[in-house]
N, C-alpha and C positions, 0 to 999 in steps of 0.2 A: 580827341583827335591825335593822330599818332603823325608826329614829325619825322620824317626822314632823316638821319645825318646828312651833315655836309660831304660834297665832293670833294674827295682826296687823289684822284686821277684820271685822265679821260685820256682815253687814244681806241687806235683799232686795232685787234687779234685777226690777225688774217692767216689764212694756208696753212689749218692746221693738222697735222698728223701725228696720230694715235697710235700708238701700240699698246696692247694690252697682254697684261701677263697674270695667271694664277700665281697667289703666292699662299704660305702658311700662314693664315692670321697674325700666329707668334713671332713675326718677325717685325710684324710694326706696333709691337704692344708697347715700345717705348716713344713713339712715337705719338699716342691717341692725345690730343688736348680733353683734360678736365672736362663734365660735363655733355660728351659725345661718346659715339660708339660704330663701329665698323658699318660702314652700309655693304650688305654684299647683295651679287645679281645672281638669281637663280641656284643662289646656294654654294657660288663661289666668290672668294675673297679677290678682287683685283686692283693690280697697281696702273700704270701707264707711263707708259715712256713720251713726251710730248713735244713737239717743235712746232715754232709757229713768228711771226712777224709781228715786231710790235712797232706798230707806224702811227705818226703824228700826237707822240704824245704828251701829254702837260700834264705835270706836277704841280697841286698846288695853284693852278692856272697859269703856269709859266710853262712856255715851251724850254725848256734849258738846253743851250747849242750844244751841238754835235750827241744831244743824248734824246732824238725826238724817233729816228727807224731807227731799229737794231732787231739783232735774231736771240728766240730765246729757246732753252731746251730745258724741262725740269720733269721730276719723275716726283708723283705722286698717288694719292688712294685718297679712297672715300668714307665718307661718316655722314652721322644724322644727328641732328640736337633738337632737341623735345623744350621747346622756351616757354610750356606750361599751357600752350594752345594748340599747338600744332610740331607737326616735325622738319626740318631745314634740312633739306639734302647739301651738304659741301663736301668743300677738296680739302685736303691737309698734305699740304708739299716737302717731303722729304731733304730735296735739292732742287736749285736753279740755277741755270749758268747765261749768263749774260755778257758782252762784254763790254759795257759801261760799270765802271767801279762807283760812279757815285751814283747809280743805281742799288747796288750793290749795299753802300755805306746806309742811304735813307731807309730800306728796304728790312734789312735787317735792325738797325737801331729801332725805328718808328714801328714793327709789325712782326718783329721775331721771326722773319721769314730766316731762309736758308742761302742766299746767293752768295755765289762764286761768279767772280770777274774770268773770263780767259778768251782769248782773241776767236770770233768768230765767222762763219762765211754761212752763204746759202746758195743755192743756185737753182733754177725752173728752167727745166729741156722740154720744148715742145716736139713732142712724139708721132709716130704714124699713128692712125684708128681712132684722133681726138683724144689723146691722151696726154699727160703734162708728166714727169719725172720731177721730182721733190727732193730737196738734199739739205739740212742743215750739218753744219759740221764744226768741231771747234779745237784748238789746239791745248792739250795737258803735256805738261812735263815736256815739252818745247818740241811734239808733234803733230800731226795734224791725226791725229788716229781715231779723233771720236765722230762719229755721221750714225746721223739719221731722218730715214724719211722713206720713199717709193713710190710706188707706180700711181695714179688715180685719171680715170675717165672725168673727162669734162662735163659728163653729163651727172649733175649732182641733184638731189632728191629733198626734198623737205624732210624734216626730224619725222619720224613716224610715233607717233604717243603708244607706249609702252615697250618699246623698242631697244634693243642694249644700247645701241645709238644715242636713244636720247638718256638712259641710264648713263656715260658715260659724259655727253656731252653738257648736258644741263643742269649744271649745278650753278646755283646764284648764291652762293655764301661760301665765302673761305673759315677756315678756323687754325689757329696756330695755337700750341700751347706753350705758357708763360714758364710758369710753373706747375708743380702737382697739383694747386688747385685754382687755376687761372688761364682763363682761357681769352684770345682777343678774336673775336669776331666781326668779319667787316661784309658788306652785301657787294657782290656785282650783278652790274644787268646790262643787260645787251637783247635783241632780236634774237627770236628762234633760227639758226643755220639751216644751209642745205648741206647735207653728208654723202658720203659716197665711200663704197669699199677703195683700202689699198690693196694695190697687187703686188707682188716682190718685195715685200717689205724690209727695210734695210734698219740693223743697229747694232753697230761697233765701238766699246770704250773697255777700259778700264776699269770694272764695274768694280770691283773690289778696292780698287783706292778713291773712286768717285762715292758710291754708295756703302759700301761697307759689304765683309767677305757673307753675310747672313744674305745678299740679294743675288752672289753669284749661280749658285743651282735654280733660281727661277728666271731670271732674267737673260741666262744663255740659250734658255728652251726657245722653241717656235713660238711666236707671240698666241695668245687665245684667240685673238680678233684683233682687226686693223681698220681705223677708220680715218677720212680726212673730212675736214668743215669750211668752208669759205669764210665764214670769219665775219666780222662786223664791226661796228664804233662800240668799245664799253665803257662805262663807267664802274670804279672802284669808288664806293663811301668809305670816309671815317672808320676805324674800327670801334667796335664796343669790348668793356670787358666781362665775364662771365665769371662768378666767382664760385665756386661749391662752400656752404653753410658749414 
């Protein structure tokens, strides 16, 4: 019988918006954890630029004040790991920018993630033709210059199975890399989303002092695709770690 780990986080991902961008493999070769390898769609390598709501959540099973909503933006890609039975589609995150700092502090120390503290906003415009406008936004180097998000119809669609959609959106396993040979591995689950095309898609920063000067030629292009997901209650487990022999 195969026990689950314990739960390490519960809240909701709500409102979220995708951008998706071709990049050259080699620029996230430093980036791959141990024991995974690039998942690509249709034969191209993509990243995503991501904003979304992270509401009612508890650490640990403590709600810890003033750090339960807040808005998040993180740019990441995808991989697969082969556990000797089957293959695990996950995310591997680049950066995240948050602005709870002891999100920040646990996040990084406990999971090797990547977060950045910086003051953030969001905002939902109800539109004509059942439309909503989307906007995350955050302040670097003491402006308010980074946004993103756009246009999306109310009228949102079940994941379609084999769909870039659900390519993009369903993945149930994170992986960070430790070291060159150590990889932590944690699962998340949640319900299947409803999706929906963005229109006007919006995304302005500093890519070069956020991400580093290797993402700036991809990440100025027109995105590949843009989607948005309504989002759900998830659970993050425990990480595991993965060791290469």
């Amino acid at each position: 019988m195969v026990v689950a780990n314990k739960e390490f986080l519960r809240g909701s991902w709500l409102n979220l918006i995708m951008l998706n961008y071709e990049v050259d493999p080699a620029v996230l070769e430093r980036y791959i954890p141990p024991a995974t390898e690039l998942d690509f769609w249709d034969g191209k390598c993509l990243v995503s630029m991501v904003g979304f709501l992270f509401n009612d959540t508890c650490v640990g099973g403590i709600k810890w004040p003033l750090h339960v909503n807040f808005e998040e933006v993180n740019l990441r890609f995808y991989v697969k790991h082969f556990d000797g039975k089957e293959w695990k589609r996950g995310a591997v995150f680049v950066s995240e920018i948050v602005p709870k700092p002891l999100i920040v502090t646990i996040a990084n120390t406990i999971y090797k993630e990547h977060y950045r503290a910086m003051p953030m906003r969001h905002s939902i415009d109800e539109l004509e033709r059942n439309r909503r406008r989307y906007l995350y936004e955050w302040r670097f180097d003491g402006r308010w210059d980074g946004k993103l998000g756009g246009i999306v119809s109310n009228n949102l669609s079940p994941i379609a199975p084999g769909s870039q959609e659900e390519f993009i959106f369903e993945h149930y396993w994170g992986y960070n890399k430790v070291n060159k040979r150590t990889t932590y591995e944690y699962q998340v689950e949640h319900i299947r989303w409803n999706a929906g095309q963005v229109i006007d898609p919006v995304f302005e920063a500093d890519i070069e002092k956020l991400y580093g000067k290797k993402f700036e030629p991809f990440l100025t292009k027109k995105p590949y695709s843009a989607f948005f997901a309504d989002g759900s209650e998830v659970m993050v487990r425990n990480k595991t770690k993965i060791r290469l022999s």
